[in-house]
LOPA-444180 format. One record per residue (C-alpha): x, y, z. Coordinates in pm, whole numbers, padded with zeros to 5 digits, always signed. Example, Ala and Ser with C-alpha at 12.3 -4.5 7.8 and 13.67 -1.06 7.14 Angstrom:
BEGIN
+01230-00450+00780 +01367-00106+00714 
# end
This chain:
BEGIN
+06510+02858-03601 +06341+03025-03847 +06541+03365-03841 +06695+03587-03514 +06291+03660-03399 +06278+03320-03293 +06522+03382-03007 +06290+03590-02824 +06117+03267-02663 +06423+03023-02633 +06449+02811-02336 +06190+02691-02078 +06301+02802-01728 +06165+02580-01426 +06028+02772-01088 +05858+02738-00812 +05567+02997-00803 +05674+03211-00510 +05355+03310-00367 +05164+02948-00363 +05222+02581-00463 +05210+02482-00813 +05424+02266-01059 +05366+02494-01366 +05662+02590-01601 +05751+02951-01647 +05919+03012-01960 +06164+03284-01992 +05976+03628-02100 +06035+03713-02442 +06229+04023-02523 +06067+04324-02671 +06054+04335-03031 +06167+04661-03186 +05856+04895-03268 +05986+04856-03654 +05950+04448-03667 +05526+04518-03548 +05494+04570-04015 +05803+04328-04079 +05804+04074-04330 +05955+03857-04084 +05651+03760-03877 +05551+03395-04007 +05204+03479-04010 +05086+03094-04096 +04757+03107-04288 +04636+02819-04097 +04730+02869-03755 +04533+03178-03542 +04454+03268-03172 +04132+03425-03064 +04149+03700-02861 +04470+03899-02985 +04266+04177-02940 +03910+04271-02842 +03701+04583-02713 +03726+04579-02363 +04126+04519-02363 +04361+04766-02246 +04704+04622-02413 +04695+04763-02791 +04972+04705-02924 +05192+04492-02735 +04909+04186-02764 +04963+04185-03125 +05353+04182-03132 +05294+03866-02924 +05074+03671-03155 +05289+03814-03401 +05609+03668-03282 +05475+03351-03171 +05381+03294-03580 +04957+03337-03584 +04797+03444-03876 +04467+03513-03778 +04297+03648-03524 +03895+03578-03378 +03708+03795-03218 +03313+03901-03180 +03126+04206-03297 +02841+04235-03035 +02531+04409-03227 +02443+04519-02821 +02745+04690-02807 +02710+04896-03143 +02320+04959-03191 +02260+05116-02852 +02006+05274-02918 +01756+05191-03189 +01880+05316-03566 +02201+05444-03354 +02536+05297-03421 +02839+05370-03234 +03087+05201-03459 +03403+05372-03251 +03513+05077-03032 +03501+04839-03346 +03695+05042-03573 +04014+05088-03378 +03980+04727-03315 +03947+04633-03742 +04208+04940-03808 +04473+04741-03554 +04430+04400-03660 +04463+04572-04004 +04786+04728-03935 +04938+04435-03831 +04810+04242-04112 +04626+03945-03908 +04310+03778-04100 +04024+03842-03855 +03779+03578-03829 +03465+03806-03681 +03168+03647-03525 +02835+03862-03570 +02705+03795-03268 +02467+03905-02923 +02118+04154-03010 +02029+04463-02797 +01730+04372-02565 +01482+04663-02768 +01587+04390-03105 +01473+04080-02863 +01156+03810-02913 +01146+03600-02649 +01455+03362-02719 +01524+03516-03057 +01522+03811-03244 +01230+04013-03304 +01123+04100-03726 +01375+03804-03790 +01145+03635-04052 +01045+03966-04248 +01185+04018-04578 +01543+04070-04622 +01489+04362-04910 +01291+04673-04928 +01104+04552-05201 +00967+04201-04988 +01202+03991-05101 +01464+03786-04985 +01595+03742-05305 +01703+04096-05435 +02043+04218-05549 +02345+04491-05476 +02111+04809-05632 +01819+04686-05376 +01821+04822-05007 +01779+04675-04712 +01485+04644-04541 +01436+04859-04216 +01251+04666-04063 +01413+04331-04052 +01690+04499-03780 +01924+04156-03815 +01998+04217-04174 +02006+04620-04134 +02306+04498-03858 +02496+04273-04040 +02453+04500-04385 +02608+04810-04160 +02892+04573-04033 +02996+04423-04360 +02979+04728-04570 +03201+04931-04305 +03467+04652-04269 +03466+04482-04606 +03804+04549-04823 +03712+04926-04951 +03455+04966-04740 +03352+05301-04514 +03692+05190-04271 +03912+05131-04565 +03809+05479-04748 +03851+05663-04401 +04179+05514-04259 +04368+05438-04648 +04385+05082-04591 +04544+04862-04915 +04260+04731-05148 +04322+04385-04982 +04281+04456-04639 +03934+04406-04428 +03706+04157-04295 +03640+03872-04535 +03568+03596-04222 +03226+03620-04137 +03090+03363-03826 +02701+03398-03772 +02694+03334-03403 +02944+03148-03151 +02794+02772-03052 +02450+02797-03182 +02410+02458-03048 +02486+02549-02653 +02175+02699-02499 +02368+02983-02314 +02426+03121-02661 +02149+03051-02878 +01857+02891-02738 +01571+02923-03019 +01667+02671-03153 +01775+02438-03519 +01476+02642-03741 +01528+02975-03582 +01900+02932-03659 +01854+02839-04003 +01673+03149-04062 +01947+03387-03898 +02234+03206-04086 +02054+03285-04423 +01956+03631-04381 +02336+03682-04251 +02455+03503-04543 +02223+03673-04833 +02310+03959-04677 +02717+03931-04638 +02699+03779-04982 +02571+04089-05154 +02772+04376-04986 +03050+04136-05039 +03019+03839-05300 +03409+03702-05204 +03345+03726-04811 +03358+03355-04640 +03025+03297-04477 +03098+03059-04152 +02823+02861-03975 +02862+02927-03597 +03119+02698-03368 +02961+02402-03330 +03055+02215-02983 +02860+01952-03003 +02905+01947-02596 +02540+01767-02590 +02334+01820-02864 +02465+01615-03150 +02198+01667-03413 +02207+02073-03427 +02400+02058-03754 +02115+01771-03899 +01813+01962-03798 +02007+02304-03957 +02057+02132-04271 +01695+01984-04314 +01526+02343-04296 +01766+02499-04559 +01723+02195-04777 +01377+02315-04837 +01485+02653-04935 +01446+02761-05268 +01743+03035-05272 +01986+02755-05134 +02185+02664-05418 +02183+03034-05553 +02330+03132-05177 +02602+02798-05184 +02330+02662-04874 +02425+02996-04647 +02769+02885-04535 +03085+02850-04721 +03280+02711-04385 +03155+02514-04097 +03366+02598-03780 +03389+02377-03476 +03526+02355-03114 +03752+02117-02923 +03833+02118-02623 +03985+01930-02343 +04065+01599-02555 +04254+01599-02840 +04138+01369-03058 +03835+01535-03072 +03962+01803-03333 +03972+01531-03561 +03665+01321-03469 +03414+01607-03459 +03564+01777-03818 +03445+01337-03939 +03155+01376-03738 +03008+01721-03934 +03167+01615-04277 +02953+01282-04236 +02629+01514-04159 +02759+01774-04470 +02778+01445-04706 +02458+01298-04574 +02281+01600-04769 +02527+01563-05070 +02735+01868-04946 +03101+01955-04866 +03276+02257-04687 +03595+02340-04541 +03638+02291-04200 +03783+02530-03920 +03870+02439-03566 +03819+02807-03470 +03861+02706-03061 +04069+02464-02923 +04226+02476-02597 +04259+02282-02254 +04269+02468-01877 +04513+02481-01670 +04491+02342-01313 +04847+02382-01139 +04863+02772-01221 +04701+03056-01125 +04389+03132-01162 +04385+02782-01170 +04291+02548-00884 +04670+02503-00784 +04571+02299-00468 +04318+02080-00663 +04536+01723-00659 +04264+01479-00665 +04126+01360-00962 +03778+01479-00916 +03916+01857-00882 +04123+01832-01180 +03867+01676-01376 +03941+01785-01751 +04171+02044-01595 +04581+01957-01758 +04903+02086-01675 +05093+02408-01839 +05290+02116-02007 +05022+01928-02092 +04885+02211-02224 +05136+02278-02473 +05109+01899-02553 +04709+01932-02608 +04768+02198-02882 +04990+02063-03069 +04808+01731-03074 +04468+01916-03137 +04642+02061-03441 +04809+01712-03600 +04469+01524-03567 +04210+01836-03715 +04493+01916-04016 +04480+01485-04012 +04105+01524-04141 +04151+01836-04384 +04078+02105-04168 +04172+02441-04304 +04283+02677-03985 +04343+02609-03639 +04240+02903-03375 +04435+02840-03018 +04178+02942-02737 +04356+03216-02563 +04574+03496-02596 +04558+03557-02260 +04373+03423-01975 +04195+03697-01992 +03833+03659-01770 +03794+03361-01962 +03394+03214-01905 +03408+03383-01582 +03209+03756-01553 +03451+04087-01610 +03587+04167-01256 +03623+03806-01139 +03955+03833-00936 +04104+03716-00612 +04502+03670-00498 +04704+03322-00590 +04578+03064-00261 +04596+02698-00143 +04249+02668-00137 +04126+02879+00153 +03898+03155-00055 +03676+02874-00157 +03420+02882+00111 +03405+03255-00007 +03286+03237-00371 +03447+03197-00669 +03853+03079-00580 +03944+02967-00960 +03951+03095-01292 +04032+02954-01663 +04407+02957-01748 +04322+02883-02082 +04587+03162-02184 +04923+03172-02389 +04996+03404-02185 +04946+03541-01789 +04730+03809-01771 +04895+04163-01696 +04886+04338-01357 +04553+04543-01392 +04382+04290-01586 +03987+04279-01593 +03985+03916-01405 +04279+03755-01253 +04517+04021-01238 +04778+03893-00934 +04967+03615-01071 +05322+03671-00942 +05492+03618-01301 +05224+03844-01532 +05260+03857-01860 +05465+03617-01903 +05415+03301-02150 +05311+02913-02068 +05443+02648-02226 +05179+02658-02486 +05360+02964-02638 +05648+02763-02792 +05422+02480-02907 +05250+02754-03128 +05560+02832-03242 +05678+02497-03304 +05350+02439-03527 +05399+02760-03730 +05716+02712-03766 +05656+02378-03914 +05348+02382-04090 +05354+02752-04141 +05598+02833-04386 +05442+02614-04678 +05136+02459-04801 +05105+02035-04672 +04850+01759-04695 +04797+01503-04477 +04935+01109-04547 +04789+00922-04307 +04695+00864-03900 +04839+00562-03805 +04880+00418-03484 +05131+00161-03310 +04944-00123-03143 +04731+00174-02983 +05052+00315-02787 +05198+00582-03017 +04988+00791-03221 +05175+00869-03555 +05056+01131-03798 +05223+01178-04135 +05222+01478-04379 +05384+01656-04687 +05478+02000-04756 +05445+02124-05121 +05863+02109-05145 +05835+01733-05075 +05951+01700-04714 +05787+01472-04499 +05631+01575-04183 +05571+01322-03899 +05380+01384-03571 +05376+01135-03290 +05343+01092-02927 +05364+00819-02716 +04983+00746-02537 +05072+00491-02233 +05234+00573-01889 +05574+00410-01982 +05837+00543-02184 +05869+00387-02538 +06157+00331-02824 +05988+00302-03138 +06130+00243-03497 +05964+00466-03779 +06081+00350-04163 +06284+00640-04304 +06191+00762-04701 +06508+00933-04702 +06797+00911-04498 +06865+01233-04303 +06582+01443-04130 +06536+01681-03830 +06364+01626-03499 +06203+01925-03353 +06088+01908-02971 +05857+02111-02745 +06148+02368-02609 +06213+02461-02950 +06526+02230-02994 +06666+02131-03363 +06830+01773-03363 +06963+01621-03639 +06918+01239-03718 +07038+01009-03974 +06868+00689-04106 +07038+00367-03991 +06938+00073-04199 +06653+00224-04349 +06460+00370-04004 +06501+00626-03742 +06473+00499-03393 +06282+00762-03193 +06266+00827-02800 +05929+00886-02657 +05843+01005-02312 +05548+00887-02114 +05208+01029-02072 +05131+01177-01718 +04828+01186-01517 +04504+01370-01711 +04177+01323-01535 +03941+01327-01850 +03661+01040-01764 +03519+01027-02119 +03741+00882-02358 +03604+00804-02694 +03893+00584-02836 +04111+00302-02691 +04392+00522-02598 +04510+00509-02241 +04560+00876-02200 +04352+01205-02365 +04679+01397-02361 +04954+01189-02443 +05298+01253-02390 +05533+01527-02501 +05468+01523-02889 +05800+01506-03155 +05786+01627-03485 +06040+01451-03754 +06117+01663-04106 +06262+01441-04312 +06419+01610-04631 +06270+01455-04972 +06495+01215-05138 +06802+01287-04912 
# end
């Protein structure tokens, strides 16, 4: 354990949900942390782990969300800043909401990764946004500088310019609330999955043109802000990114402007492995037009079927279909994580907090059943949460253990503690005749990480060749063992995958979600 903080989420206690049938894990509910640890040093706050959702507009937690990402080790937080919900009427802002939002997540000290995102219907033409291809600048231009104004009439740029001069390091927030010179928004996302109709549906060239004012405009309130191009889910089309790409090409401001994006972000969800195929997948598209960026996973996450609002009575495969486990769960994240920081990918976002309302309208809510509502309407929700929502929640508010964690809370834990104290690199993704998946990195100090699972339905003894001769295994309850090297190797224990009904794998494995995941630290030399 890291230091006495850790203690708060020790132990994985096994029940049986009282009120209805289900197989999911409870662990024990972590103790409150003193009110002085919330602007402690102690937090881990790993610069590339984050959750989405530690806080948001519409919740009614403050504090006590944050002192749970907090203890669990995040360092960032993801959120969006609706333009509907700030311009309501037109040349009004109501910046309220938003600012005791930016002021908490600066208080605590998380990164926030915000996502400009949504237009007010009087802003709206047809499926885009009305005056979005008139100049950027007063002066006609989309090419002016810091001394040249904005132009009224182009209201997307007049939007983002408001929301990046109030929330940028020393911006209007900063000078009215005292903040440090370092603190504010320097995360930027323009849009969420601008390749998923419900979100964006005008389309590659229509896109390309709100990316750049966004980015000409973030750029010169800000010149150090990061610039992201919208989570890409690539959930059917796959050529979004391509057809992006080939309009800004064209653009004579692109090189001046670093092509409009300084990150591309993407989201994974469900299997693994795709964390790490999709960040190949838009690095081969980057490289195709002689371009590189960093790469976030800014969502990843799986839902949960055997706990509430889950569909706890859902045991054939077709009901569970791409549903998991609560220990699956925990399994999917920290697998999602080893194969995207595999590829090179910067930060890793968890996809929820809480369960929240998840993709289901605010006031979707219903008791824990066996099935019976479901002539009725809607009888499940997404579980993709950390945590249970709270009695009182928006959606979902009756689960008979709220607020307390899944199992997914101390595999977040596990990873920051691991990969969140220093800087690493990844070796190599290996595999062992397809059964175990092996994953091998190195922190700055010199240790040597390893990450494997076992992907088949039968337990499996496998032999990994030591570097060293002494090393630590860390498991999924937060458990230390210590191991020593016999004749050059460490002989490791791995437990069998369990059932996952995911019809689409893209690989040879056996399994999307393999078994419980290890991680080995061996110390350098040693």
């Amino acid at each position: 354990m890291r230091d006495s903080r850790m203690s708060l989420l020790i132990g994985i206690i096994v029940m049986l949900l009282a009120s209805y049938s289900s197989s999911a894990q409870v662990p024990e509910v972590p103790t409150t942390a003193p009110g002085s640890l919330i602007d402690s040093d102690d937090y881990i706050r790993a610069d590339r782990l984050g959750i989405t959702f530690v806080g948001f507009i519409d919740n009614n937690m403050g504090a006590e969300r944050y002192r749970k990402a907090l203890i669990l080790g995040s360092g960032w937080t993801r959120w969006p800043l609706y333009w509907d919900r700030v311009e309501v009427q037109p040349n009004h802002f109501d910046w309220a909401a938003y600012d005791a939002l930016v002021a908490t997540d600066m208080h605590h000290r998380l990164k926030t990764n915000a996502i400009l995102l949504g237009r007010p219907a009087f802003r709206q033409d047809g499926d885009s946004i009305a005056n979005l291809y008139t100049p950027i600048f007063a002066d006609g231009s989309d090419d002016g500088g810091a001394a040249d104004s904005i132009n009224p009439e182009n209201h997307w740029a007049q939007f983002v310019h408001h929301a990046v001069l109030r929330y940028k390091p020393g911006g209007v927030l900063s000078q009215l609330r005292g903040f440090a010179a370092d603190q504010g928004i320097r995360a930027w996302e323009v849009w969420n999955e601008p390749d998923v109709p419900q979100f964006w549906s005008a389309g590659g060239e229509a896109y390309a043109r709100l990316l750049k004012v966004a980015a000409i405009v973030i750029k010169t309130v800000d010149p150090d802000a990061k610039v992201i191009f919208g989570g890409l889910l690539y959930a059917s089309d796959q050529h979004f990114l391509s057809r992006v790409l080939r309009q800004i090409r064209t653009d004579p401001l692109r090189d001046r402007f670093n092509w409009f994006f300084d990150v591309i972000a993407l989201h994974s969800y469900d299997d693994p492995w795709r964390s790490g195929w999709l960040t190949k997948v838009a690095a081969d598209t980057l490289k195709s037009y002689q371009i590189t960026r960093p790469v976030w996973v800014n969502e990843t996450g799986v839902s949960v079927w055997d706990d509430y609002p889950g569909p706890v009575w859902a045991f054939s495969p077709e009901q569970r279909n791409r549903l998991a486990t609560a220990q699956q769960q925990a399994h999917f994240l920290v697998m999602s994580a080893a194969f995207a920081w595999s590829k090179g990918v910067e930060v890793v976002f968890y996809h929820q907090l809480y369960d929240d309302c998840g993709n289901y309208p605010a006031g979707t809510d219903f008791p824990p059943h066996s099935g019976e509502l479901c002539a009725n309407g809607a009888c499940f929700g997404d579980a993709f949460g950390i945590y249970r929502n709270v009695r009182g929640a928006h959606c979902f508010s009756h689960h008979p253990h709220a607020n307390t964690p899944r199992p997914v809370a101390q595999a977040f834990l596990l990873l920051a503690e691991v990969f969140g104290s220093q800087p690493f690199t990844p070796i190599s993704l290996t595999g062992i005749s397809d059964s175990v998946t092996l994953i091998i990195f190195q922190r700055a100090s010199g240790e040597r990480i390893v990450v494997l699972w076992n992907n088949t339905r039968e337990a499996r003894t496998v032999t990994l060749k030591a570097t060293g001769t002494v090393a630590n295994l860390r498991f999924m309850n937060g458990e230390t063992t210590a191991l020593s090297a016999i004749n050059g190797n460490y002989t490791l224990d791995l437990k069998p995958a369990t059932d996952y009904s995911f019809p689409d794998l893209e690989s040879n494995r056996s399994s999307a979600i393999g078994g419980e995941p290890i991680i080995l630290v061996e110390s350098p030399g040693s």
